[in-house]
N, C-alpha and C positions, 0 to 999 in steps of 0.2 A: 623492470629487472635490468641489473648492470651487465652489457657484454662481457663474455669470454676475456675479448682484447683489455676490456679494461682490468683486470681485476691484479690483485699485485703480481711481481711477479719476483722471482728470486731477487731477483738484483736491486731491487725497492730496498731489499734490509740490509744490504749494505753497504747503500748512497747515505742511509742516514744516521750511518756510523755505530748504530747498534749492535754491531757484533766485529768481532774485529779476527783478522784470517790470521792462522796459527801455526806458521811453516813446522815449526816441529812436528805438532800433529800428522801434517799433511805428510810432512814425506816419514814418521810412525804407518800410518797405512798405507802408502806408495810401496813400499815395502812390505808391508802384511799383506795386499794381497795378490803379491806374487804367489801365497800361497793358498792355495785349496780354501780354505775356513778361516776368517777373522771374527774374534768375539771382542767386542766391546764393551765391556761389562763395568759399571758403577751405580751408585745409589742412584738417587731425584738428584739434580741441579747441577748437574756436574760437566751438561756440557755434549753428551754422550751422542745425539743426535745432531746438533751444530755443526759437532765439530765432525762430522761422517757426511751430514749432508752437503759442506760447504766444499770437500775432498770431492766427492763424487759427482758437483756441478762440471768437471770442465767432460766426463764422460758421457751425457747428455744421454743421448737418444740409446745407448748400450746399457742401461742400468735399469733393473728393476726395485722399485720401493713398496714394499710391502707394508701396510703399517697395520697391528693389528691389536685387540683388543677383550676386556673380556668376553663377549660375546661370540668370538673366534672359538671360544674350547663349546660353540654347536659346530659338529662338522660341517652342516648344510652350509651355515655362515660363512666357516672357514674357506669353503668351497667358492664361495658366491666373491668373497675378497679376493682370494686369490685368483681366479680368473680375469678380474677386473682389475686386477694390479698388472699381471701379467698382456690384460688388452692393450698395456700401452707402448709393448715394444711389438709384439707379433699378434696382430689381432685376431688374423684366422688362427693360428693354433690355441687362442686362448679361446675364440666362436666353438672350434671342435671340443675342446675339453668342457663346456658349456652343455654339451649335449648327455655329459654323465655324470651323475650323481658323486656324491665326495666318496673316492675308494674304499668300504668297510672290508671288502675281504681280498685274497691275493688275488683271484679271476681280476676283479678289474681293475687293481694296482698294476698287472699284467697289461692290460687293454691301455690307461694309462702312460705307462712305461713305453709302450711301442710308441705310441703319438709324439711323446718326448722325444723320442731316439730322434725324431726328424726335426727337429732344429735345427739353424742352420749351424754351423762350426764355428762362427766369428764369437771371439772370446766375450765375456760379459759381466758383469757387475750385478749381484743381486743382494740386495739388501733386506731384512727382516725384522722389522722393530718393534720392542716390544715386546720382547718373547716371554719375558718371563712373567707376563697376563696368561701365557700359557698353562693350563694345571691337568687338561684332559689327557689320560692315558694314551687315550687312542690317538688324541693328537699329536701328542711327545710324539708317538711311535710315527705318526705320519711326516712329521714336520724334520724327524732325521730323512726318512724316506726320499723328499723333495730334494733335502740338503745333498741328500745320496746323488741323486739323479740330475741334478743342477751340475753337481763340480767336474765333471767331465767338460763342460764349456761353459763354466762362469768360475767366478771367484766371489764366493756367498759371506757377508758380512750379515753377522746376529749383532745387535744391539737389545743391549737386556739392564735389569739392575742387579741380576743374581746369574751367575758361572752356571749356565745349561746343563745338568746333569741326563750326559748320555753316552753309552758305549762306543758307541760312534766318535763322537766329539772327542770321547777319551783316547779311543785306539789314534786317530788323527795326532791329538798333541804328542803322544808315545812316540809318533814315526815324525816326527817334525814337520808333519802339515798343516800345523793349525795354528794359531798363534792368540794371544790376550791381551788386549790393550785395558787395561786396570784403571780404579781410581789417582794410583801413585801418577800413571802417565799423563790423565788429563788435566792436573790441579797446575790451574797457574803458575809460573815460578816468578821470582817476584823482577825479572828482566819483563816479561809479558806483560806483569800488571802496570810496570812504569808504560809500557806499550798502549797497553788500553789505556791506562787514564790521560796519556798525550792525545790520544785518538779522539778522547771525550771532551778534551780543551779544559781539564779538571788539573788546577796547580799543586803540586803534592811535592813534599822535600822528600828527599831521599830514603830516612828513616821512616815515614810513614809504610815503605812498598814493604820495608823486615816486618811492621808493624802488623799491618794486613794479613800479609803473608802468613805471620803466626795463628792472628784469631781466627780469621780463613780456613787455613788449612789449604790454600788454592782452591775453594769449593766455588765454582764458576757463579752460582744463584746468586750468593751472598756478594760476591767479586762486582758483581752487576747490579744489584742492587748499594751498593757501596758507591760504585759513580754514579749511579743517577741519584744517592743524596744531596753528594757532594756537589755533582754539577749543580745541583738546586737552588745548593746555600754554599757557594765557596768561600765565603768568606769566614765558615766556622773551619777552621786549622784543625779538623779531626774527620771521624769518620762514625758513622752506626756500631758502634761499640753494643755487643748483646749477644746472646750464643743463637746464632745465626740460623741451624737447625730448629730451634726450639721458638724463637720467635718471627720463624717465617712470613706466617700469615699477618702479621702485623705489619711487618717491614712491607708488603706487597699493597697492604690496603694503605697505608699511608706513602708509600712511595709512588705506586702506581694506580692503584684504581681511586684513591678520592680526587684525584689528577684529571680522571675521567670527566666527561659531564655526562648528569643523569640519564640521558637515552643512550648513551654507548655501554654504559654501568649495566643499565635494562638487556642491552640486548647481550653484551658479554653472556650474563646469567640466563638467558634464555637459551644461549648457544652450546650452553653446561648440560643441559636436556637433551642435548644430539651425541648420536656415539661417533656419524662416520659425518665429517664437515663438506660433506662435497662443495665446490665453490657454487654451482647453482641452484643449491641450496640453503646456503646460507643466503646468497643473493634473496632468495624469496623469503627467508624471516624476514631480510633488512628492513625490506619495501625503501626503503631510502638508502641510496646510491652515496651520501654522505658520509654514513656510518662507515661506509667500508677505507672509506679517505680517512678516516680520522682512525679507525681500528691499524692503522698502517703506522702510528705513533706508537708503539707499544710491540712492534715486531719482533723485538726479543722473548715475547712470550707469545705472541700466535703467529705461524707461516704458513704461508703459501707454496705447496709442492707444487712445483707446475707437471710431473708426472702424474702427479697424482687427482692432481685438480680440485684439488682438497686444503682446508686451513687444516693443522695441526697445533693444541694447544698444550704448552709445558706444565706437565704433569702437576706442580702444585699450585701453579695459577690455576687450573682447573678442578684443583681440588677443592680450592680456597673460593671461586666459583659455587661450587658446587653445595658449600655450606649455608651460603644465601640464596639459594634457592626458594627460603622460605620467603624472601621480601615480594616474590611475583607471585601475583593473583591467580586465582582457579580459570579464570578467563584467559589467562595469558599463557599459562602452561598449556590449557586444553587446543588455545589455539597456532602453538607453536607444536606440539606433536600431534596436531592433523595435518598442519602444511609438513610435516617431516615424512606423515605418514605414507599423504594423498604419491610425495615425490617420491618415496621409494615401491611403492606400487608403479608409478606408470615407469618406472627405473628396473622393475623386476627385485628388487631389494626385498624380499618376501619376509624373510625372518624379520629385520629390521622394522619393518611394516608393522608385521603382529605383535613386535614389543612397544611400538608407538601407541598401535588401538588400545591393548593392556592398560597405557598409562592414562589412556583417556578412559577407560573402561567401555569402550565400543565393542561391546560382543558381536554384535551383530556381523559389522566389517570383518571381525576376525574370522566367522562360521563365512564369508562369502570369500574371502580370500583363500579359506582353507581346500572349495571346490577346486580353488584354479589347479590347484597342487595333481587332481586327476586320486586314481587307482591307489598309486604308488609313494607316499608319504616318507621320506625319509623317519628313520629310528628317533632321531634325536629331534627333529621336528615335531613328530607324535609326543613326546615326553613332554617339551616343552608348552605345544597345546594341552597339553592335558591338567599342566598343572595351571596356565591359565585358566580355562573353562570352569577347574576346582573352586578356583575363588572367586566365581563370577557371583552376583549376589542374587540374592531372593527374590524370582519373581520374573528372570532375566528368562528361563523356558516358557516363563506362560505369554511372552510379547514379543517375540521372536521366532517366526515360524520356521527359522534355518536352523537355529541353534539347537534344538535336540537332536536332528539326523546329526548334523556336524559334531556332536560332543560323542553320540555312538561310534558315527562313526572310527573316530579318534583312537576309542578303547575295543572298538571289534579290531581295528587294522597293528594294536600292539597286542593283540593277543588273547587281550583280560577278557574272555567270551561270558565268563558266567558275571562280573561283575557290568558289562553290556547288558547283559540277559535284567539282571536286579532295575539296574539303573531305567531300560522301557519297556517295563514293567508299571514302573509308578508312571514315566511320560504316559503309557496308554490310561492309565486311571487319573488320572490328574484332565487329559483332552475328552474323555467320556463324559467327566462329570462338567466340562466347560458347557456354556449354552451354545448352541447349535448357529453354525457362520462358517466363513471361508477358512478360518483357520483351525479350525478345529476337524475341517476332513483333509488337508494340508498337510495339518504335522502328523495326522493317524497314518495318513497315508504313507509316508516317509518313514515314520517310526516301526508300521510291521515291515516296512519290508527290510527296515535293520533285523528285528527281529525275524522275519526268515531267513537270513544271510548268519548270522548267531545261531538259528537251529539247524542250518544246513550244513555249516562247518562243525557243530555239537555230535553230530551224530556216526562220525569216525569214532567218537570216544563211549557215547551214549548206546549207540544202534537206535536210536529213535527217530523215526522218517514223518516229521510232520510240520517240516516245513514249508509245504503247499499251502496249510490253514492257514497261516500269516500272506501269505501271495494273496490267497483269497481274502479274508480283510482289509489289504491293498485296494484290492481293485473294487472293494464294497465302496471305500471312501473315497477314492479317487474319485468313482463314477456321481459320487454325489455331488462332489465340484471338478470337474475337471480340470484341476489346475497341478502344473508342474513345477516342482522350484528344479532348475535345473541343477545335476551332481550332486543330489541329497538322496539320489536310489544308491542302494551299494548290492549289485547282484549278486545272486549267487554264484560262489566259486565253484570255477570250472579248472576243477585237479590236472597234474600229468593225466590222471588216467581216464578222464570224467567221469566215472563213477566213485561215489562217498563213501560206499560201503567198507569195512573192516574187518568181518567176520563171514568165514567161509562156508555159513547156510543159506542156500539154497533160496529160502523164503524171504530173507532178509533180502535178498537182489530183487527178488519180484517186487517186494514190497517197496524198495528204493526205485526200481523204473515207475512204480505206478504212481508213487508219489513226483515224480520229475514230470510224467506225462500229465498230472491232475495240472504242476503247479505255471505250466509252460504258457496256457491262454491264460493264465490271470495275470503272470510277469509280465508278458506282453502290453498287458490293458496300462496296464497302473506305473509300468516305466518305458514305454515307447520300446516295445518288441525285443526287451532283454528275455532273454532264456529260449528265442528261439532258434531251433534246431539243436535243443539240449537233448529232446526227449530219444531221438535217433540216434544221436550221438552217443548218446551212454547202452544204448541196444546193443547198438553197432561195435564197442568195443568191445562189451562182454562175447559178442560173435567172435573179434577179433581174436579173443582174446582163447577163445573155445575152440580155433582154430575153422570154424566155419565161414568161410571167407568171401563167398558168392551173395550169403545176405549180409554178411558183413558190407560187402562193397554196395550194397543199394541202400542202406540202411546211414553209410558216409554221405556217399552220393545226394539225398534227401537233407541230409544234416544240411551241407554247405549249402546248399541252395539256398536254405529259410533263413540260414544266418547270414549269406554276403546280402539278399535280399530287406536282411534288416539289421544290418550293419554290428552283426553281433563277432568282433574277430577272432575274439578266445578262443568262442567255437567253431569258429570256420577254418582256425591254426588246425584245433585237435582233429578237425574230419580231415582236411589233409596229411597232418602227421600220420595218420593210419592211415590215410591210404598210400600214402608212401610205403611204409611198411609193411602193406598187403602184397604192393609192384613187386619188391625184393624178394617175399617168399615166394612171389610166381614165377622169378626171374627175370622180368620184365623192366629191365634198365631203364629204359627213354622213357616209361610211363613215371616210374620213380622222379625221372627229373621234370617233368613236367608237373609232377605233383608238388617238387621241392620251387620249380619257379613261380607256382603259383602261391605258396606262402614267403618267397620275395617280394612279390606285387603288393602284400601287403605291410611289408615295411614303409609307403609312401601313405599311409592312413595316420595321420596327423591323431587322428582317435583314439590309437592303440598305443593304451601305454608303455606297455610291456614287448613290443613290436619287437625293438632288434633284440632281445633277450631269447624271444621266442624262435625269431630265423636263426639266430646264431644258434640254437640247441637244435633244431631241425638239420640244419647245415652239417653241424659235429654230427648227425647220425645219422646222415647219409655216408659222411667219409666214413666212418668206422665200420660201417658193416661194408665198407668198398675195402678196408684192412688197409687207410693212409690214413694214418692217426696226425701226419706233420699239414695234413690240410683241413683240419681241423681248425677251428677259433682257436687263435694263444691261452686266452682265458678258460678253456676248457679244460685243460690240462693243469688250472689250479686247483687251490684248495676246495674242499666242500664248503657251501653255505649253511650258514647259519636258520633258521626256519621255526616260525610260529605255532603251524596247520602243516599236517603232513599235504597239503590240497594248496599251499603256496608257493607261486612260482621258480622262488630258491630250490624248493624242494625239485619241480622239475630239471632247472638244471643239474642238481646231484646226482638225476638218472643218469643219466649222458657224461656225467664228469666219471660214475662208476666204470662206465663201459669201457669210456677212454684209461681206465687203469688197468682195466684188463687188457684192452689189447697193447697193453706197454708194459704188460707183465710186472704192472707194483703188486703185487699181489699182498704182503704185507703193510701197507698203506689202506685197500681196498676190505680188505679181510677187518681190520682193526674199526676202519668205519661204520660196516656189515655190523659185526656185534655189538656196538653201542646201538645206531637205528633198529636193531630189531628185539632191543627190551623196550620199545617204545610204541604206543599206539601209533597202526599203518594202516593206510589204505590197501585190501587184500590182493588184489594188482601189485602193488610196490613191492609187499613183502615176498610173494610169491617170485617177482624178479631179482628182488635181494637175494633170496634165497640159492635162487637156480647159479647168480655169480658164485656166491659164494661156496656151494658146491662143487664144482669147477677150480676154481682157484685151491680150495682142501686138496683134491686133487694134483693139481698142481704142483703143491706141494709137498707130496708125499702123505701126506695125512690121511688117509684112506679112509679110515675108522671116522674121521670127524665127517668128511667126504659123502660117506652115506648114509650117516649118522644125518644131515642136510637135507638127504635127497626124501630118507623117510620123510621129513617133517613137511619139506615140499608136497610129497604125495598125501597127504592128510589131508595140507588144506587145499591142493586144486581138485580132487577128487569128485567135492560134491558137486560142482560145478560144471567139471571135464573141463579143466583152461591148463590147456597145452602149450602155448604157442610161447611164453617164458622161456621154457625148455627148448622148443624148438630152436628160438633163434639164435642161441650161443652153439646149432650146426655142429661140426665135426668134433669140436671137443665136449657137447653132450652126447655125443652117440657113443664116443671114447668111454667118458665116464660111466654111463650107463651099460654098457658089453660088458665093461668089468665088475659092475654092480649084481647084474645077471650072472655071472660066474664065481663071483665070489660064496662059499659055504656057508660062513653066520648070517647071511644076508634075512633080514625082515622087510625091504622093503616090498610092496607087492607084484609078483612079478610080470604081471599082464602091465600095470602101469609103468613096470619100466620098458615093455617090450615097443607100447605104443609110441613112447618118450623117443626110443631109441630111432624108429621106425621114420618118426615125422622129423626129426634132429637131421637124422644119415639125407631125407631128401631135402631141406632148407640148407644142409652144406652143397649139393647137388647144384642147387639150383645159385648158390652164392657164387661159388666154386664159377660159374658161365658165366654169372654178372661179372667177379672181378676180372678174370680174362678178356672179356668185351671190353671193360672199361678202360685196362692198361692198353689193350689192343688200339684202341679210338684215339686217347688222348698219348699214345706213343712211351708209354711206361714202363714198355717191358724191358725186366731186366735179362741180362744172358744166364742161362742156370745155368751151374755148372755143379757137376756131380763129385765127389772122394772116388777115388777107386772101389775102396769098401763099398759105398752106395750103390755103385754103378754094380758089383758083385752079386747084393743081395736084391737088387732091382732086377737082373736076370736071371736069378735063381728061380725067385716068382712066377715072370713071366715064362718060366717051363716047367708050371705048376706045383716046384715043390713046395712042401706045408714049412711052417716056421722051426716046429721041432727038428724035422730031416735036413734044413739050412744049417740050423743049429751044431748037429750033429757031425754036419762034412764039413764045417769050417772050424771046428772047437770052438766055438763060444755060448754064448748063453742065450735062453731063449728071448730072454728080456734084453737084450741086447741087440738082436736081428728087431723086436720092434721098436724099439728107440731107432735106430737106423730105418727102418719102414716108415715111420712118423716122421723122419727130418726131410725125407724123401718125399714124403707127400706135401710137406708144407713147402719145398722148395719146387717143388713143379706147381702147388697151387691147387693141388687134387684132393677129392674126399673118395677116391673108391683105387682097390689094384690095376680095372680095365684101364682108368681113366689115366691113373700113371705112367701104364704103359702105352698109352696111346700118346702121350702131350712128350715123354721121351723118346719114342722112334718117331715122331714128327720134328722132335729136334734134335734128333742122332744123337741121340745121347747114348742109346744101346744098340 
């Protein structure tokens, strides 16, 4: 393989006179990009990249070159190039932005966005070529994004063949920040072409340059192939007379590649089969160090970005490549996209990878590649597997023992559960009826327990709890060979809430732990100790959940043990997460944070996919119920996610992003989201907590009638159950709500159930109310409260027992007015009760 040092390098293609440097041009963008945004925008062969890359050589080590393809409009792709474009100016911020998926929703264009901000200030160069291979929506929309976030410290050149249609790009030209360099600007004039044809040692009279010029049109392809005929054959006194557009490929194959000899012809076309040319990659088709000496003849159509470290080939020599495709053997293809494969595998290039195996039709590499991916499959990734797998051919499931979990897996993790469900169904009839060997208890084995991971997430919609019998199946076949393919179990989901259940009887919860508890020793057997410390864990929240809190905490307690004892983190997040949230209703601060450092500990578990997704939602709700929403995750304070299963972990962080609306008082943001999720199948936990915000928030808003209109439907469904603790922890403004729920005349809802509501609300405000004062106390937060006179008025009225009415009455105003004034008063001292009020203001002179 040919060294680094040797391989071309820019300056190679312009010792050997192949391209000729074009001041106009140069100081055309010297000028453009003083401003914010330059587009360079023309057809094929015009020159568009040349003449941008030859400008942006003396900027060196300040420039970023993007170059990008169809395969870009997969985000994952897009994500994977761009980091890698970007490692070549700032490697660490390109390693951190490496660690997160390509931004689908605002949370982590936020997360994102902050990493950027810390770039250093020194101005910059970014270049993006290519653009208009762009076609993906989501990309457009990202690829302004970047553009956004770049031109504070760079000045971003698009090269395209078509005028980027975007608001963006348009409000920029409006305000004269943006500028277009056109085909009018690149086409040679015919002062230039006497230029180049001097530079080619090509004799040419005068009128030949008007000549040119005309049938040209200045189209740089034609312009270039024009002197290399002519150098050819000088002594024919004319030039390629043809319409230049139209007989392209001709002019190419007779000017330039029959010029070639047949191993450099060979390997051009070989080279037509790769999308992204890295130089040590190409190095390895070459096998001979030659080729690449002699590919250096022909420069004007393939370069060397040394940013890039990549050959880049012009667009219709690659085209024109790419039509004789058919002249190389099955042998030669199959063996240039495994060495392309094998190098973007040990490269991380994973997309890339799976559309080399595809061409070879290596299923198998594909289902083994696809474990590496873990839990968490990007969107666009899943689609793109999925449509390979479709057209793998007949016979590819019964000789591949990866490839059925891997194809489930595929369609459990985009959603499609019942066409999963169909699809191993037939796997399990198809390995029954094989004769009896390793593979046939392998892929059973793998395939129930898709299928119980399919019945387990089914049955939020279904109510049917019978996905232990597939656990048990599992571990029948297992135990008959004990053989593991590693990352072909897909366990069962472990929800925000861990328990599946939907519907608020009673028998359905029994019958949902008893199946969790059947299905715990067989997961174990048949995927090395997934599911344990499920079975406590879902006990323990319904405890939680019931307000029972003393077996709640042993019944955690038991959880984490069985899971960090066998490496299960989901569930050893969710035994934390509650018990975190058991600390706070006890009041118990230091215990809460020691619960919160211990689901820290577990962000250094290389295992856990989902790791900082899950601290960061634990983190956000610790702060929130401390009432500092601004130390909180950025990202949490975005948009809702998107979500498959109400039991996926999007959906967990949409708890937490709800919370954070409330206490930032969006309330018509939060309210609008509430009623779309709650015409949708929920897990009876979620909806229950939807419920209780959005109550609250009605409230809030004056809406009274909708308000308890809420509150009824809450009491319906936790009743059968007695699961309190919803209500409870939205504290002083459920006890609010509910006092005047109880007061109010039309009132249906029941009034014992509000009393309790109210009862257990008024002491988790109590007991909040100590925490956040301990907490601003410790970490130095306190603010000076300072009272209105008014406040300070109706603050001592109180404290010398008069009622509201009698306040009322001696100051003329209104009764609703002295408790508006009451409530601004309690929230500015921090208090949920009158004593407490008065005791936190004569301790700070306030009365």
């Amino acid at each position: 393989m040919r060294s680094k040092a040797s391989f071309m390098t820019p300056d190679a293609f312009y010792k050997g006179g192949s391209y000729m440097e074009r001041p106009r041009i140069n100081q055309l963008l010297e000028n453009a990009v003083k401003l914010p945004l330059t587009v360079v925008c023309a057809g094929a062969g015009y020159g568009k990249t040349r003449a941008v890359y030859s400008f942006v050589r003396k900027y060196c080590d300040t420039v970023l070159w993007m170059q990008l393809s169809e395969l870009d409009n997969m985000e994952s792709r897009f994500w994977e190039n761009y980091t890698y474009a970007l490692s070549q100016f700032n490697s660490s911020f390109a390693s951190m932005l490496r660690k997160f998926s390509f931004p689908p929703s605002e949370d982590e264009w936020a997360r994102y966005f902050a990493v950027m901000r810390s770039l250093p200030a020194k101005k910059r160069l970014v270049v993006m070529d290519d653009v208009h291979l762009i076609s993906s929506p989501v990309l457009l929309d990202y690829a302004d994004r970047f553009i956004k976030a770049f031109i504070p410290k760079a000045s971003v050149i698009l090269i395209s063949r078509t005028e980027p249609s975007s608001k963006f790009i348009t409000e920029l030209m409006k305000n004269n920040k943006a500028i277009i360099i056109d085909e009018k600007a690149l086409r040679f004039t015919e002062n230039e072409l006497a230029a180049y044809f001097r530079q080619l040692g090509v004799p040419a009279l005068p009128h030949f340059f008007e000549e040119i010029s005309r049938d040209t049109d200045g189209w740089a392809m034609a312009v270039n192939l024009i002197g290399r005929s002519m150098k050819k054959n000088p002594s024919f006194e004319g030039y390629v007379r043809s319409a230049m557009k139209i007989n392209i490929f001709s002019l190419i194959e007779n000017e330039i590649f029959l010029t070639l000899s047949g191993q450099l012809r060979n390997f051009l076309i070989r080279l037509s089969l790769i999308d992204h040319l890295d130089a040590d990659l190409v190095a390895l088709i070459a096998d001979d160090a030659s080729l690449l000496d002699e590919m250096e003849k022909i420069s004007a159509y393939i370069r060397y970005d040394m940013r890039l470290k990549a050959y880049l080939i012009h667009h219709l020599f690659l085209e024109y490549l790419r039509e004789r495709q058919g002249e190389l053997s099955e042998e030669e293809k199959k063996s240039t996209y495994q060495k392309a494969a094998n190098w973007c595998v040990k490269n991380n290039y994973k997309v890339d990878a799976i559309s080399y195996y595809a061409h070879m039709g290596d299923y198998s590499s594909i289902s083994i590649l696809t474990l590496g991916f873990g839990v968490l499959i990007p969107g666009d990734i899943l689609l793109y597997l999925n449509k390979i797998f479709e057209s793998a051919p007949p016979g590819t499931a019964e000789n591949d023992i990866v490839f059925p979990a891997m194809r489930l897996k595929v369609l459990i993790n985009l959603g499609w559960l019942s066409r999963a469900m169909e699809l191993a169904v037939k796997y399990e009839a198809m390995y029954l009826a094989a004769p009896d060997g390793v593979s046939k208890h392998v892929v059973l084995s793998s395939v129930y327990i898709c299928m119980a991971y399919i019945r387990a997430k089914s049955c939020i919609y279904d109510h049917c709890y019978d996905f232990d019998i597939y656990y048990a199946k599992a571990a029948e076949q297992y135990l008959k060979y004990p053989y593991f393919v590693s990352g072909t179990n897909v366990s069962k989901p472990v929800s925000p809430w861990a328990s599946l259940v939907g519907i608020p009887d009673p028998a359905a919860m029994r019958e949902y732990l008893s199946a969790v508890e059947r299905a715990v020793p067989n997961a174990a057997v048949s995927s090395f100790g997934a599911m344990s410390g499920e079975d406590s864990l879902s006990e323990g929240v319904l405890f939680f959940y019931q307000n029972d809190l003393k077996r709640a905490e042993n019944l955690l307690s038991l959880s984490a043990e069985s899971a960090k004892a066998n490496r299960q983190f989901d569930i050893l997040h969710r035994s934390l997460f509650y018990s975190m949230r058991i600390a706070f209703s006890q009041g118990k601060l230091d215990k809460a944070g020691q619960f919160l450092d211990r689901m820290k500990d577990l962000v250094s578990e290389q295992d856990y996919t989902t790791r900082k997704v899950a601290f960061d939602i634990a983190l956000g709700w610790y702060y929130l119920n401390l009432r500092i929403p601004e130390f909180a995750p950025d990202w949490i304070r975005g948009n809702f996610s998107r979500y498959n299963n109400p039991a996926d972990v999007e959906n967990f962080e949409n708890q937490v992003k709800m919370r954070c609306c409330y206490f930032l008082s969006e309330y018509s943001t939060l309210l609008a989201y509430i009623e779309e999720q709650l015409k949708l199948p929920q897990i009876l936990f979620g909806r229950l907590e939807m419920l209780a915000l959005q109550a609250v928030c009605l409230y809030h808003t004056k809406a009274r009638k909708e308000s308890f209109a809420a509150l009824e439907e809450a009491c319906k469904l936790s009743s059968p159950n007695r699961i309190t603790m919803p209500f409870a922890e939205l504290g002083k403004d459920m006890r609010t709500l509910t006092a005047a729920a109880m007061k109010d005349p039309e009132r249906t809802v029941s009034r014992e159930w509000l009393s309790e509501i109210n009862r257990k609300s008024a002491a988790y405000a109590r007991q909040q109310s100590l925490i956040i004062a301990e907490y601003r106390k410790t970490h130095k937060l306190e603010k000076e409260v300072e009272l209105s006179r008014r406040e300070k008025e109706i603050l001592l009225d109180l404290s010398q027992g008069l009622s509201r009415s009698e306040i009322a009455a001696d100051r003329n105003i209104s009764e609703n007015t002295v408790k508006t004034i009451t409530d601004s008063v309690y929230s500015k001292l921090g208090a949920s009760s009158l004593i407490e009020a008065i005791r936190i203001a004569t301790e700070e002179k306030l009365i």
